[in-house]
N, C-alpha and C positions, 0 to 999 in steps of 0.2 A: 504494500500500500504506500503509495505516493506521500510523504506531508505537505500539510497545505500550508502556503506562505501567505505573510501577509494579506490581500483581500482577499487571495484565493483560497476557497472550499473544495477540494478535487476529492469525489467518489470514483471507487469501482463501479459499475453500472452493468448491467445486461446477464449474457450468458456466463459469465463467467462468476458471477455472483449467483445462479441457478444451479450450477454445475456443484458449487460451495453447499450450497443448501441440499442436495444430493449426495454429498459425499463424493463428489468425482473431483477431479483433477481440473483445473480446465486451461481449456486452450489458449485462447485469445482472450487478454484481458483490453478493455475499450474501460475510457474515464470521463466524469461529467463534470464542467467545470461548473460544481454550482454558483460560486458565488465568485465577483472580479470579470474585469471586462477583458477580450481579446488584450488588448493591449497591458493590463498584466501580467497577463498567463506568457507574452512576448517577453516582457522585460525580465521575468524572473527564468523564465528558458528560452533563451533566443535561440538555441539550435530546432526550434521546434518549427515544420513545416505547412505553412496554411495551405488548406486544400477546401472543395467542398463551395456547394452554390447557395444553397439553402437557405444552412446555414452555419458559423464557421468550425469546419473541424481541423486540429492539428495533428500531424503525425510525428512521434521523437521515437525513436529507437524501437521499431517499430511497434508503439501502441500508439493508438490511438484516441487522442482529445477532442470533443467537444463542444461547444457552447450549448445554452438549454434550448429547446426547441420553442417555447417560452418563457416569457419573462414574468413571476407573481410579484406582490407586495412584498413577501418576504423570503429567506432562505429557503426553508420549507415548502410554504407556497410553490414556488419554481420547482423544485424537487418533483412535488406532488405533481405538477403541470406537465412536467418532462414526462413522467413514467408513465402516465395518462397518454401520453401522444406515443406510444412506441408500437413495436410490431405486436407481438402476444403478453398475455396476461404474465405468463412464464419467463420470460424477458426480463420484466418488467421491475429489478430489483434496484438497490443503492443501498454500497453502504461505506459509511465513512470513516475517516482514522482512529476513532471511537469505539468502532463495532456496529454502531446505532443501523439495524437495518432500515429501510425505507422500503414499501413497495407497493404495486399498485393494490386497490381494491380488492381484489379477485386472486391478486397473485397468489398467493398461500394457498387460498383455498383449491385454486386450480393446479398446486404446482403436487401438491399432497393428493390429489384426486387423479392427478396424472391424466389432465385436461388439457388442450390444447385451444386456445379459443384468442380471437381477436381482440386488442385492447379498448376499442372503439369502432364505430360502424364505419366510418368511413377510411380503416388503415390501408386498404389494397385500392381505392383509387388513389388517393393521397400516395402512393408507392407501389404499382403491383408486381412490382420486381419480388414481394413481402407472400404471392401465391407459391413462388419455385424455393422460397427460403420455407414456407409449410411444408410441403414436402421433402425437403429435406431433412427439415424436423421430427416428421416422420420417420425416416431413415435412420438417422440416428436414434433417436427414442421410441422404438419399436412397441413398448407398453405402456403408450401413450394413446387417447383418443381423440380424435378429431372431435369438438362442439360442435351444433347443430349452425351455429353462426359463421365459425369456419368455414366449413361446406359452402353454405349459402353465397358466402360475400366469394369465395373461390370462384364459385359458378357463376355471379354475377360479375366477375371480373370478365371471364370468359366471353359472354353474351354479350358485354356491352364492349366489345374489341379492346379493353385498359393494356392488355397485353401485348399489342402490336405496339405500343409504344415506345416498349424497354430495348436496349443497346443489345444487342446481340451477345456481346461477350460478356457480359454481364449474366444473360442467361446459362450460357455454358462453364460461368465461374461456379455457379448454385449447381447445375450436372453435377458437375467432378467432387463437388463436396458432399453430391449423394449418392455418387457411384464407392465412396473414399468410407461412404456410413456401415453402421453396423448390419443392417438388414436393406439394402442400396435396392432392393425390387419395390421396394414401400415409395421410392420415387416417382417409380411409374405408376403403381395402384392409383395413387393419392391423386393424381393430375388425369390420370384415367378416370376416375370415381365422379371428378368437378368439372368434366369438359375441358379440360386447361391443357389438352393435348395439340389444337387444332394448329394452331399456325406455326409454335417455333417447331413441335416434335410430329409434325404432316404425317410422316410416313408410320404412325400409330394407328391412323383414321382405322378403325371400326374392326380394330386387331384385339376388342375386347369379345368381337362375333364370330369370329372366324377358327375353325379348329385347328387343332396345332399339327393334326393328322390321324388319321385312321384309329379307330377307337380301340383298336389290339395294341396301339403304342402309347397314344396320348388319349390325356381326361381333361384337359383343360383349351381353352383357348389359347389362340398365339400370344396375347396380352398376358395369360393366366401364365405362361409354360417359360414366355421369356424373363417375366419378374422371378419366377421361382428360380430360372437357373441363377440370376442374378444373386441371389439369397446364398444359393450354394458355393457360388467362389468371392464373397463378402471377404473383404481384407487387402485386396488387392484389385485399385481403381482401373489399370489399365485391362485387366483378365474380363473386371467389371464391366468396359465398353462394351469390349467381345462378344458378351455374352448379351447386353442390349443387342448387339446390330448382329449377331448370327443370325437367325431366323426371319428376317426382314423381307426376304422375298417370297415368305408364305405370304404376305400382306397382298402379293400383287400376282395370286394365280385365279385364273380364273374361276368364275363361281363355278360352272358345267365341272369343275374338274376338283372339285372337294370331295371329300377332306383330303387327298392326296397332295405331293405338293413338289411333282417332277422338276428335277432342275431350278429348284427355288434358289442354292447355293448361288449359281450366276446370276439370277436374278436380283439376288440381296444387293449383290457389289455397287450399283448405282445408289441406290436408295442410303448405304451405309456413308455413302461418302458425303453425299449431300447433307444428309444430319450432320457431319462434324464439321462440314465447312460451311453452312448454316452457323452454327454457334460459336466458329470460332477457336476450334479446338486444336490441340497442337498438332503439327503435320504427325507425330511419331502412334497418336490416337485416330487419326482420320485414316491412316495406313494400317492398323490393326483393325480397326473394324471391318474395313474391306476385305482385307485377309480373312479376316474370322467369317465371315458371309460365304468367300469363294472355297474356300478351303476347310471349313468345318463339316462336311461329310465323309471329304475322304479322309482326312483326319483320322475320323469316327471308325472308317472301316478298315486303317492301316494294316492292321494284321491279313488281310485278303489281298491288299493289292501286291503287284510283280513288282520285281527288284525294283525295275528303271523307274514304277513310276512313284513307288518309295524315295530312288535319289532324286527326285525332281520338287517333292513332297518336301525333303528334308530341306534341300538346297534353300528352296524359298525360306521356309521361315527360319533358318539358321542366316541368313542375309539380314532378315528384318528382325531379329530377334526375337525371336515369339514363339519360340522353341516350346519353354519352358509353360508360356500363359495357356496354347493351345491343347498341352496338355493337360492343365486344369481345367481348361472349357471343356474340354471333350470328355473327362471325368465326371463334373458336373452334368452333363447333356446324356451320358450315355449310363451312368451308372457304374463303370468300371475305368481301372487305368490301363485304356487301348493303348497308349502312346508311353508306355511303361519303360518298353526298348526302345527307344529311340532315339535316346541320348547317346547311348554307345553304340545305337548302327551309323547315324552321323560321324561321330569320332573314328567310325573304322574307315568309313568312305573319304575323311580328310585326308586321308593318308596316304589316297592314292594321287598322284601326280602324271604330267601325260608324260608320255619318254620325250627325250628331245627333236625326234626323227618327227612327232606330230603336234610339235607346235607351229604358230603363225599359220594357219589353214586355215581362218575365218571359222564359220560354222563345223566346218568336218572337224576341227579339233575339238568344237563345246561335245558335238556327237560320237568322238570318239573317248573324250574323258567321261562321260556318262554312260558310256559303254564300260568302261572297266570299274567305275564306279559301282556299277549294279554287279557284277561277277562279283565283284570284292564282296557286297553285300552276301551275295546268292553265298557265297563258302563259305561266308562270317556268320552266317544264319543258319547254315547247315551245322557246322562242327559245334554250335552251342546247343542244337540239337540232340549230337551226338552226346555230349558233355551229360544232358539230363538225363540221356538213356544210362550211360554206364553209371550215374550215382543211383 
């Protein structure tokens, strides 16, 4: 905790004050300058960075300061004015170098009841950036409920277009923070559930109707099947995309041809890319989705395919690093670890190099190193064969 100097009253504020009243750790601590104007809070830290339109917030070492969102008669007043204007009731706390907590109305009640609900009726047009941080909250707080007011104001952010307004990478900051959560499929539920799908995340449209396929494999929708896989490789954001944009090309097969969903993998690849460049997401995430879209079935069936197209398989995602992730997606998707060996059929196939007689031959050289590539395989796979018969 900051002390406060001369005019200034500086509280912890928000989640990280919720996080305290939980017993968790928390992340990111944010501070309210109650009392003293901007130009206090300068003089006594000029290294501190003005940012922010609103209204002024500073950033030092990376936390971040401040000002109230209004202004009361007194200390307190303001305090109480601030935590009245914020996103959730849950949020909604302050406390200062004292201990003295501060919080809103409802805070307690709803933080103990493990409620989820809007500080005020008008937070998500006033900010509807505040619909993709709910979901998120979800994500992270899994045994937590959404209020009936939540819901509501979500949907009507939806319906009256609030959400086309927000900055794009903005939206994709709130993604990765609930791709990054504890149960990251509750992001999509939660925006599935309020309508809040339609424009930034398009290629969801009516993925909560649609089967995931043939009812000897799947029970759920593709909405249903891709949160769940999500659930299942929880921990690990980037495996987390993956497992969003794998199944993305069920969304765009035709009706005549359900629940089946031939050649959905090529399908996916468009639709996967556009979402991350859409939002703004880093090239090394807009490339693993696509991969996870073209490349998540054979994956899935690697123990069946022939050497070559094993090394073509490996090649790729040892190139793009995703060795490792798509072997958690396909753990996750399939129920077993198909891609178990494949860390050391890769390692054995590195090792082969082309002679020097068939280098610089453009293509006949990629086709003839992929040719010994695969033998190399084909022997490597046999003698470990062998290996488990004689024990």
């Amino acid at each position: 905790m900051l002390r406060s100097k001369n005019n200034l009253k500086i509280m912890l504020v928000g989640g990280a004050v919720r996080d305290m009243l939980l017993g968790l750790k928390p992340n990111d601590r944010d501070y309210l300058i109650a009392s003293g104007s901007a130009e206090d809070f300068l003089s006594e830290f000029p290294e501190a960075r003005p940012v922010g339109k609103s209204y002024e917030i500073f950033f030092m070492k990376g936390l971040e300061f401040s000002m109230p969102r209004m202004t009361g008669r007194s200390v307190d007043e303001t305090i109480d004015l601030d935590l009245q204007a914020r996103d959730f009731t849950v949020n909604s706390f302050a406390l200062d170098e004292e201990g003295n907590l501060y919080a809103h109305p409802d805070g307690l009640k709803d933080l103990y009841a493990k409620r989820l609900r809007p500080c005020f009726g008008r937070t998500f047009s006033e900010d509807p950036l505040r619909v993709f941080r709910a979901a998120v909250f979800m994500a992270r707080f899994p045994d937590f409920t959404p209020h009936d007011d939540l819901l509501e104001g979500m949907k009507e952010a939806a319906h009256k277009g609030w959400l086309t307004t927000i900055a794009p990478d903005r939206v994709g900051v709130e993604l990765r923070k609930g791709l990054s959560a504890q149960r990251p499929g509750n992001f999509l539920r939660m925006l599935m559930e309020t309508d809040c799908l339609d424009h930034w995340f398009a290629e969801f449209k009516n993925a909560d109707s649609i089967p995931a396929g043939p009812p000897q494999y799947h029970d759920k929708s593709v909405a249903g099947h891709i949160a769940e896989i999500m659930d299942r490789v929880a921990g690990d954001s980037l495996t987390c995309w993956m497992a969003m944009c794998h199944d993305l090309g069920k969304l765009l097969t035709p009706e005549h041809k359900l629940p089946s969903h031939h050649s959905h993998d090529k399908a996916g690849s468009i639709p996967a890319r556009n979402l991350g460049e859409r939002l703004f997401l880093p090239t090394r995430f807009i490339r693993a989705g696509e991969t996870a879209a073209i490349l998540h079935m054979k994956a899935g069936n690697y123990n069946e395919l022939r050497p070559g197209t094993k090394v073509d398989l490996l090649m790729k995602l040892h190139i793009c690093g995703l060795l490792e992730n798509m072997r958690e997606l396909c753990r996750a998707d399939r129920g077993e670890d198909v891609l178990q060996d494949a860390s050391k059929d890769l390692a054995e196939i590195l090792k082969v190099s082309l002679p020097a007689k068939d280098r610089n031959l453009g293509e006949k050289s990629g086709e003839i190193l992929r040719s010994l590539r695969a033998s190399r395989l084909k022997c490597f796979r046999r003698g470990r064969v062998w290996q488990n018969i004689l024990k």
